[in-house]
C-alpha positions as CSV (number, residue, x, y, z in Angstrom):
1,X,74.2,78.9,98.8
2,X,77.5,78.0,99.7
3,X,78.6,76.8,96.1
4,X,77.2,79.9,95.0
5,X,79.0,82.1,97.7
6,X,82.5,80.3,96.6
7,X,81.9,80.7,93.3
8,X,81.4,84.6,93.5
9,X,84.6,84.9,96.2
10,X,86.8,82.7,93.2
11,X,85.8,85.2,90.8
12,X,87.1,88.1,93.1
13,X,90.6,85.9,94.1
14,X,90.7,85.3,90.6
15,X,90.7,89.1,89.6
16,X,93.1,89.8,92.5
17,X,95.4,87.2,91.3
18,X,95.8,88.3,88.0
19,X,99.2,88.9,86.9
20,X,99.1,92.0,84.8
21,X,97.6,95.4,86.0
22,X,94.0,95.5,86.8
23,X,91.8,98.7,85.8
24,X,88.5,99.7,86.8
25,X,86.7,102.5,84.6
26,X,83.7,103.8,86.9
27,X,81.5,106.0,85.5
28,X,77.7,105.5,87.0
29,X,76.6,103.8,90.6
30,X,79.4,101.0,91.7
31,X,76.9,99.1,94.3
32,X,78.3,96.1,96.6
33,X,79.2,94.0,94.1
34,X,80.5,96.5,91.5
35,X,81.8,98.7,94.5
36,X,83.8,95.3,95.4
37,X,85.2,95.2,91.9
38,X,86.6,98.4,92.4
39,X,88.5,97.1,95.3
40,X,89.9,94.4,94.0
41,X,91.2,96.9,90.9
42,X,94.6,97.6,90.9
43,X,94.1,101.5,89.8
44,X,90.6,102.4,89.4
45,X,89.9,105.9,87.6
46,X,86.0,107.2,88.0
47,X,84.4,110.0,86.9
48,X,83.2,112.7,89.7
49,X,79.7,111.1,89.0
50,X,80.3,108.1,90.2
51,X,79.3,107.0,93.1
52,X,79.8,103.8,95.1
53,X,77.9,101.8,97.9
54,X,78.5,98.6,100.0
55,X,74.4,98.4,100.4
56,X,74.7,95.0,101.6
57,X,74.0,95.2,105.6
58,X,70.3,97.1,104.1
59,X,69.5,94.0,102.7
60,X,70.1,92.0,105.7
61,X,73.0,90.0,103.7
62,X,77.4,90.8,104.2
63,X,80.0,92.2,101.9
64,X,81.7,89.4,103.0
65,X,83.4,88.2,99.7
66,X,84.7,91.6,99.0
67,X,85.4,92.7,102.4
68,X,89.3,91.5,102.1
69,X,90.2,93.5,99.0
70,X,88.1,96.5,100.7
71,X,89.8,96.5,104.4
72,X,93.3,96.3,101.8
73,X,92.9,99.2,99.8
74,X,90.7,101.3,102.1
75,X,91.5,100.3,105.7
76,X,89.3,98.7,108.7
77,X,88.0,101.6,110.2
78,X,86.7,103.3,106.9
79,X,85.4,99.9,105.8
80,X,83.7,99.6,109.3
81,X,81.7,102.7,108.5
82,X,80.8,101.9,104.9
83,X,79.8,98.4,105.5
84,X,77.5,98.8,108.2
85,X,75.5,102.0,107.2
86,X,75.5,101.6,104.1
87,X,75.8,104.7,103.0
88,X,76.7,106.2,99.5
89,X,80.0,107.5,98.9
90,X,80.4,110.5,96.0
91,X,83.4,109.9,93.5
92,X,85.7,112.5,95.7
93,X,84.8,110.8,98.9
94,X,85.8,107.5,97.1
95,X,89.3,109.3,95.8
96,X,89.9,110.9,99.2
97,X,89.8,107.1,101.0
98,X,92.0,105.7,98.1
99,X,89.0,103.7,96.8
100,X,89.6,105.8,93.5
101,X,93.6,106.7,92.4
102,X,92.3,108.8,89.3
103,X,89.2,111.7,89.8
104,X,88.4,112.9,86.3
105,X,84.9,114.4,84.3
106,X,83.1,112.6,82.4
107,X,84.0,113.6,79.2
108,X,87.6,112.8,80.3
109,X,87.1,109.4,81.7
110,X,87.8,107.5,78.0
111,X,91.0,109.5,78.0
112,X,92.5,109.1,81.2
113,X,91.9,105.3,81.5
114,X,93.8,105.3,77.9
115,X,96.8,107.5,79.9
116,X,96.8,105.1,82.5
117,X,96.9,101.9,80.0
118,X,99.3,103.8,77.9
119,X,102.0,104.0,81.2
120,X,101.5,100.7,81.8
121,X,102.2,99.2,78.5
122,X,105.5,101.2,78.5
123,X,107.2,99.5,81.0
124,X,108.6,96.2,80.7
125,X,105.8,94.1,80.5
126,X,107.4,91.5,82.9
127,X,108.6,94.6,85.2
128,X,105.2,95.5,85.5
129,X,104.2,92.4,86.3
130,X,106.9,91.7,89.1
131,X,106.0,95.3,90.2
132,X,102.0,94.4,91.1
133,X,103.5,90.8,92.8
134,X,105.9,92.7,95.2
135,X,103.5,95.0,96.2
136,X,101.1,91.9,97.4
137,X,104.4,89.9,98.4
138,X,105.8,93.4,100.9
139,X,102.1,94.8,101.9
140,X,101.5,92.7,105.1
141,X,104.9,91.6,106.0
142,X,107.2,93.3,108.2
143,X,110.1,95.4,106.6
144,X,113.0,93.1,108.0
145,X,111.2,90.4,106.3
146,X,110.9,91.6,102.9
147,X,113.8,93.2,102.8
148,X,115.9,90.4,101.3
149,X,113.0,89.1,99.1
150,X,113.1,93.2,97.7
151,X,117.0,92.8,97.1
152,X,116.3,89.6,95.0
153,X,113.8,90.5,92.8
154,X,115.4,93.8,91.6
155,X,118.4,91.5,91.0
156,X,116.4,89.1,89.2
157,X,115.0,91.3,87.0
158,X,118.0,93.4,86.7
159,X,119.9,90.7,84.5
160,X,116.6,89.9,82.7
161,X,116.9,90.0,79.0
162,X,114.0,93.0,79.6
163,X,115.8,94.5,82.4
164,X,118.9,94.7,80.2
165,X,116.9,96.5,77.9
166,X,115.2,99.0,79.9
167,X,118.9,100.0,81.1
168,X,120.4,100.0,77.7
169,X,117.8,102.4,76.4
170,X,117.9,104.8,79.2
171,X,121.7,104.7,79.2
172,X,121.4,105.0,75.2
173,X,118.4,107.6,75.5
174,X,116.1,106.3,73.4
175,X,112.9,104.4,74.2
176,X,112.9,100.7,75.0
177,X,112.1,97.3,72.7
178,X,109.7,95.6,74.2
């Protein structure tokens, strides 16, 4: 139980921890687990199907290995509510608590996951990269805090050999070599 417990809240870290850009396509029911995945996205786009659930508390059990990355992208007191009644959540519900970034129809939702991959890959793929770890370095610190760390990394990445590039192109208007 325990083993098994760990083993599901490592694959969750695991997700969270990954360097590049996560993104969740939702297009049926996202139900605890899946509604957990979700969460832990970095940009999730559904379709106004979708619907999503943390049905856990029904079943006697918790969503207690998703329950950080929920409380961090939709707050405690709309977690509160969705954990302990369970209750089902439409796709525009889901948007309006910032479970969801992107809202589209169904026959769009191929599409706009592509648009949001496609302005990903064109940024700097190391930019991008240092982009997600600030935000998870600056989200629960205070702002006199961070501030110096935020003045290093944009100098760090500045001089990069990619940074170089990114300002050469715009300065040269034409698209970056990455």
């Amino acid at each position: 139980n325990i083993a098994d417990s760990k083993a599901l809240a490592g694959m969750f870290r695991a997700l969270y921890d990954l360097e590049m850009p996560l993104v969740a396509r939702v297009q049926g029911a996202a139900i605890g687990g899946g509604a957990g995945l979700v969460a832990v996205a970095d940009i999730a786009v559904a379709s106004t199907e979708a619907s999503f659930a943390f049905t856990e508390t029904r079943l006697g059990i918790l969503p207690a290995v998703v329950s950080p990355y929920v409380v961090r992208k939709i707050g405690a007191a709309r977690a509160t509510a969705l954990f302990v009644t369970g209750s089902r959540i439409d796709a525009k519900r889901a948007h309006e608590i910032g479970l969801v970034e992107r809202l589209v129809e169904p026959s769009d939702l191929d599409a706009a996951v592509g648009r949001v991959l496609d302005a990903i890959v064109s940024g700097g793929p190391k930019a991008v990269n240092a982009a997600k770890r600030l935000v998870r370095e600056v989200e629960a610190r205070p702002i006199d805090e961070v501030a110096e760390l935020t003045v290093k990394r944009i100098a760090e990445i500045r001089v990069s050999r990619e940074g170089q590039e990114g300002l050469r192109a715009f300065l040269e208007r034409r698209d970056p070599r990455w």
